[in-house]
Every structure is written in structure tokens, then in C-alpha cells.
C-alpha positions in Angstrom: -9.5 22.5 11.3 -11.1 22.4 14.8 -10.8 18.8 14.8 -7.2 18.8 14.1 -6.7 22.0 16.9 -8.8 19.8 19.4 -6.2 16.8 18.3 -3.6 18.9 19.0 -4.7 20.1 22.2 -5.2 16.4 24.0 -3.3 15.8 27.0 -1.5 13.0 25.0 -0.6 15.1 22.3 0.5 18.1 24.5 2.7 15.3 26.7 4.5 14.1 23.5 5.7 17.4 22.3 6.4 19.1 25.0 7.8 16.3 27.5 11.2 16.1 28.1 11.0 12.2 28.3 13.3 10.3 25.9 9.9 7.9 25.9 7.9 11.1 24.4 8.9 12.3 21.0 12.5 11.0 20.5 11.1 7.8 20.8 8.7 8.2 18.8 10.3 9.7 16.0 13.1 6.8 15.8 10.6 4.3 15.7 9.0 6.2 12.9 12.6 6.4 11.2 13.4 3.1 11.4 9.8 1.8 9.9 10.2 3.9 7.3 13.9 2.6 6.7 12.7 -0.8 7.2 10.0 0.0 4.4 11.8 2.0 2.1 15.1 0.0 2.5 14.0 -3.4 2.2 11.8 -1.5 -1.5 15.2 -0.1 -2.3 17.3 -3.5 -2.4 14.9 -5.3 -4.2 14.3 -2.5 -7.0 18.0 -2.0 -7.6 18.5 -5.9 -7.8 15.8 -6.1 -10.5 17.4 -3.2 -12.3 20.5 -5.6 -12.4 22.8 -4.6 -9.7 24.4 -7.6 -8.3 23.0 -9.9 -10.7 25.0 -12.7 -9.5 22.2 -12.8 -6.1 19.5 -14.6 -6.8 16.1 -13.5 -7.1 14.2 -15.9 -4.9 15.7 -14.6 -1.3 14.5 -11.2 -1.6 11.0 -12.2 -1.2 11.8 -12.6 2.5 12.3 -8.9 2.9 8.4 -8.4 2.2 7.6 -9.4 5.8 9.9 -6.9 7.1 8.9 -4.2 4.6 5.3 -4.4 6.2 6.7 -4.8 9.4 8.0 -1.7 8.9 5.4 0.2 6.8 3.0 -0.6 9.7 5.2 0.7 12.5 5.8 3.9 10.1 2.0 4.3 9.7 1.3 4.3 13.4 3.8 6.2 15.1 3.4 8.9 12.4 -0.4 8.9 13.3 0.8 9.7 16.7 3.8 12.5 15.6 1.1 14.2 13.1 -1.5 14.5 16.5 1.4 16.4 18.0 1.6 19.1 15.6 -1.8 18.6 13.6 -2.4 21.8 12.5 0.8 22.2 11.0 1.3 18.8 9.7 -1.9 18.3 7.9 -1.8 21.8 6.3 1.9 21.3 4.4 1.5 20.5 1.2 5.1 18.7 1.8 3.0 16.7 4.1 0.5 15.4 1.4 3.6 15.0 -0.7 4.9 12.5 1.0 1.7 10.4 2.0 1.1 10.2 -1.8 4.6 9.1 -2.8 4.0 6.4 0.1 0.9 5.3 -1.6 2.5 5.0 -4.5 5.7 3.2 -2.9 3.2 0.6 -1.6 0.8 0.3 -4.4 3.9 -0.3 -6.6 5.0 -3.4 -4.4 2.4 -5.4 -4.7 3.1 -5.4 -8.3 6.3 -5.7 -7.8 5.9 -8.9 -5.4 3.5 -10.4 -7.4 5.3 -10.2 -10.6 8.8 -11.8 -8.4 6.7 -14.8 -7.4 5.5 -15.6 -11.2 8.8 -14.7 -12.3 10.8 -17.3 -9.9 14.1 -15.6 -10.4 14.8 -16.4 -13.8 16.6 -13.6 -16.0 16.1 -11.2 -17.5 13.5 -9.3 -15.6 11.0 -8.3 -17.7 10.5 -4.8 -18.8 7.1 -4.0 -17.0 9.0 -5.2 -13.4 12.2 -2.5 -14.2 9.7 0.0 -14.7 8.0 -0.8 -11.5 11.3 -0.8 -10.0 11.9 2.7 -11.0 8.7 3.7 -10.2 9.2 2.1 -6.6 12.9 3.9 -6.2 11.4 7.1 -7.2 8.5 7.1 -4.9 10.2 5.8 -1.8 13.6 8.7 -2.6 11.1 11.3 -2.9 8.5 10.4 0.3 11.7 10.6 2.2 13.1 14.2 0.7 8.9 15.5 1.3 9.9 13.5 4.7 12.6 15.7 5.4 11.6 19.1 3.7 7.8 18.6 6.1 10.1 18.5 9.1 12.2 21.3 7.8 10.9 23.4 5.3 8.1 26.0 5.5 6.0 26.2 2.3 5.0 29.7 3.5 8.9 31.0 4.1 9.8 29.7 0.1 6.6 31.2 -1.3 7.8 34.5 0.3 11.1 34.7 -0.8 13.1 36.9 -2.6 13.6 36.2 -6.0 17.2 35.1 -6.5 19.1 35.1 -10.1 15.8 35.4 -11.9 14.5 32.4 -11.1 10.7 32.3 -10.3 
């Protein structure tokens, strides 16, 4: 914890959040945004074409959203290295937080599978049954990292653990 409290406290850190700059956190956070749309969008159209929407679209072009799925996954990684110094503490210790780096992991670790399998498939149908399920996998893990995206920004694990217990449910 002192580490993240000492990462929290740099100058740097301490310029981002509390700048008024449009170059400070704004920017940041829309770069952020738009890697992780890049990632997670570019994932998204390929998994719902191997499910079968729009079958009449080839297979073979979608391997050129790869590049920009990176592209995008690496811009993602770093400016959220730099959002997460700004509010460390905080960040790190929300579970939401972890939530979402693992669905991530798994959005990645599922396209390489994914690309792999496109390349020795060479856009022939039907897809087979291993790639849907990777597909689903993929569109499950990239939904839910953004929904721990947004409930990390705006949800505070120790506000729901306290509250009242509505209509019985626990």
C-alpha cells in the first residue's frame, strides 16, 4: 500500500487529477476509451461474424482488424497505467478493478486462439464449433471488462456491501 500511496502522491500523478488542462485527465481518459474501443470493437465484429451474422462477408478481411485491435489494446494498457497512478489507492483496491483486468486477459488470451484458428480456417464455412465457442468466450469477456470498466469508475464496492437489504434479496 505505501507504494501505491507514494504513486499516488508524485507530482505527475497529482498534475493529472487535479489539473484543469484538457491535456491532463480528459485526455487521458479518451485515449484510454478509444483503445479500449479499438480492442474490444474490432474482438466484437469478428466474434459476431464467426457466430454467423452477416455471413454473406467473407472471412479473410477481418484479419486486418488484428493490427488495430493491438493498436488499441496497447494504447488501452498504457494510458490506464497512467489513470490507475492517479487514483492508486483506490483503483488497485476495487475488486471491480481486478474484475476487469481479468476479463481483459481473458479477452486477449482468447484472440490468439481465435486468430490462429481464422488463418488455418481461410474463410471457408461453417466455422467450426471450438472457434463459436471462442467467440462467445471473447464477446463475454470484452461486454463484461467494459461493465467492471464502468462499475470501477462508478460503483463503490463498500457503498453495495452496506446497503440496505431491499425486497429480500441478499
Amino acid at each position: 500500500m505505501a507504494f501505491l500511496e507514494w504513486l499516488e502522491a508524485t507530482s505527475f500523478s497529482t498534475w493529472l487529477k487535479l489539473s484543469p488542462s484538457i491535456w491532463a485527465y480528459p485526455s487521458v481518459l479518451f485515449l484510454h476509451t478509444l483503445g479500449l474501443s479499438a480492442a474490444a470493437g474490432c474482438s466484437l465484429a469478428l466474434d459476431l461474424r464467426l457466430l454467423g451474422v452477416a455471413r454473406a462477408t467473407p472471412l479473410a478481411p477481418y484479419e486486418r482488424f488484428f493490427p488495430l485491435m493491438w493498436t488499441g489494446f496497447w494504447i488501452s494498457v498504457l494510458t490506464g497505467a497512467v489513470l490507475v497512478a492517479a487514483d492508486a489507492t483506490t483503483a488497485v483496491t476495487n475488486p471491480f478493478f481486478s474484475l476487469k483486468l481479468a476479463l481483459i486477459a481473458l479477452g486477449i488470451g482468447v484472440a490468439v486462439p481465435i486468430r490462429r484458428a481464422l488463418r488455418a480456417h481461410q474463410g471457408s464455412e461453417p466455422v467450426p464449433r471450438a472457434v463459436w465457442w471462442l467467440a462467445i468466450a471473447s464477446m463475454v469477456a470484452w461486454c463484461g471488462a467494459i461493465a467492471a470498466a464502468h462499475a470501477t469508475a462508478y460503483l463503490d464496492p463498500a457503498a453495495l456491501a452496506s446497503a440496505p437489504n431491499i425486497g429480500g434479496v441478499q
